[in-house]
N, C-alpha and C positions, 0 to 999 in steps of 0.2 A: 658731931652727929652721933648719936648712939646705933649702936650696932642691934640691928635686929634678930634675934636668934631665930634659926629656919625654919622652927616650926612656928613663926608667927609672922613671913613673908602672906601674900595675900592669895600666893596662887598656891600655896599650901594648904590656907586656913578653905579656900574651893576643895581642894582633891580631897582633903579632908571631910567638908559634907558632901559629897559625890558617896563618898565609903558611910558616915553616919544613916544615910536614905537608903543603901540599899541593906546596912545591916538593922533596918529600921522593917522590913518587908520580910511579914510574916512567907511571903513564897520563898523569898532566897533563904531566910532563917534555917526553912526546912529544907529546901533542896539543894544548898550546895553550902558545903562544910566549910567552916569559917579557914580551915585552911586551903580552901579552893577559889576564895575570895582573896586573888591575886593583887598586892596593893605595892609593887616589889621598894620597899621598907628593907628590905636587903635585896641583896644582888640571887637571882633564879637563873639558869640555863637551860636547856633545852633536856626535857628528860630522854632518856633512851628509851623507856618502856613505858608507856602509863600504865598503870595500872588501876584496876575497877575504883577503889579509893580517889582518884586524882578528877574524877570527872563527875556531874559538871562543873565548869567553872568559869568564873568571870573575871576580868583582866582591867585593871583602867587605865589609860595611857594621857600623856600630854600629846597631840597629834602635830601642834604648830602653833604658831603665834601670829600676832602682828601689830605695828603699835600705827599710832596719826602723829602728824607732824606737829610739834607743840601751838596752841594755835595762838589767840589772846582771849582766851576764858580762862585762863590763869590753874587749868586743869591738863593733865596728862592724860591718855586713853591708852589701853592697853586691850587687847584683846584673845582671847589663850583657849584652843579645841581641845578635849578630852575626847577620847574614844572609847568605848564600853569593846568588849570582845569578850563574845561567849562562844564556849567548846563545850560538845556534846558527849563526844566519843562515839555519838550514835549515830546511825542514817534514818533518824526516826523522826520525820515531820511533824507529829503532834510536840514531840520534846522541843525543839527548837520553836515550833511556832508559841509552845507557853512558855518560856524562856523570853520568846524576845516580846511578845503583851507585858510579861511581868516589865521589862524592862524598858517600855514605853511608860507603862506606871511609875517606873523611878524615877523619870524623867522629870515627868510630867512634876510629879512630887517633889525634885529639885527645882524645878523652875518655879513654883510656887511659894518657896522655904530660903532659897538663899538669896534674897534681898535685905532679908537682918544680919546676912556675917559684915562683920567689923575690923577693919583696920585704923588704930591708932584712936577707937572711938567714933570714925565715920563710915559710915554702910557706903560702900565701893563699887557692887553691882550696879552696872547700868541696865543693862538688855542678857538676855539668856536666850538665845537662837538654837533650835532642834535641827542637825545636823545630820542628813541623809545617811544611811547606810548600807552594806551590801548580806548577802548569805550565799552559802556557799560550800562546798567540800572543804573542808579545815583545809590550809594553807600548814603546813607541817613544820617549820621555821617559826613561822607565826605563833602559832597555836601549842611553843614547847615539846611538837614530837605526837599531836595527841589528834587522831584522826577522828573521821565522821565530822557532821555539818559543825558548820561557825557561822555566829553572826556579828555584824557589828551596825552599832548607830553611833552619833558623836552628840556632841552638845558645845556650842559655843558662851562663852562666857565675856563680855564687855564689860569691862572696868574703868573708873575715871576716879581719877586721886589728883590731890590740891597740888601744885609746882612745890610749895614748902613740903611735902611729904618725899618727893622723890629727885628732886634738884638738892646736890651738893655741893659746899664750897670748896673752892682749886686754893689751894696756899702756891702764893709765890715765893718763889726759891730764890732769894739773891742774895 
């Protein structure tokens, strides 16, 4: 079986358009600085001080998974949440609430767009589900250190890929 390099796994080649749509938005372009566009591609901890520079910003996470039991359509299902988290550093309700419309537009514009990513040559999206979310006084752990409102939405993403793409052969040992 050939080894897949990791950036060409399938839930990579997602989080990856996740990051192309919103650096695709002329709103996020301009208001929040491509290194405040948290994609952690390296390892981040928790700041001690934010400072004016660091805000605002947007964070994307893998929230959870879940997979179906292999059935007989000769297809594997996969299923895998992302979470959006946006820091303000403000208590300013107009910020946040254009913060989180822009980011119902990204959404919206990933569920539109990522039915042509491809694995191995077959488009793999099955369903794209809009994932509730909350807002809130930034959670300070969460949020790196960096206070005023947060919000988050998620995004569900369903995958089904052929059994030859993801079943491997056992060599017996004797």
């Amino acid at each position: 079986m050939e080894v897949i390099p990791m950036e060409k796994d399938p839930l990579t080649i997602i989080r990856k358009k996740l990051w192309e749509v919103i650096d695709s938005s002329e709103f996020f372009r301009t208001w929040i600085r491509e290194s405040n566009r948290i994609r952690f591609d390296t390892e981040l901890g928790t700041k001690e001080h934010a400072g004016h520079g660091d805000l605002p910003e947007v964070i994307i996470v893998p929230s959870s998974s879940s997979q179906l039991d292999m059935g007989t359509s000769g297809t594997a299902r996969l299923s895998m949440s992302f979470l959006f988290y946006l820091s303000t550093g403000s208590k300013s309700l107009p910020m946040i609430s254009a913060l989180q419309w822009e980011l119902f537009r990204v959404i919206q514009t990933f569920m539109a767009n990522v039915g042509n990513c491809l694995y191995h040559g077959n488009r793999f999206v099955e369903r794209i589900r809009f994932d509730s979310g909350e807002q809130a006084i930034s959670d300070a752990e969460r949020n790196r250190g960096i206070g005023g409102w947060s919000a988050s939405w998620g995004v569900t993403v369903d995958m089904f890929f052929p059994h030859s793409e993801v079943i491997f052969n056992i060599q017996d040992k004797e």
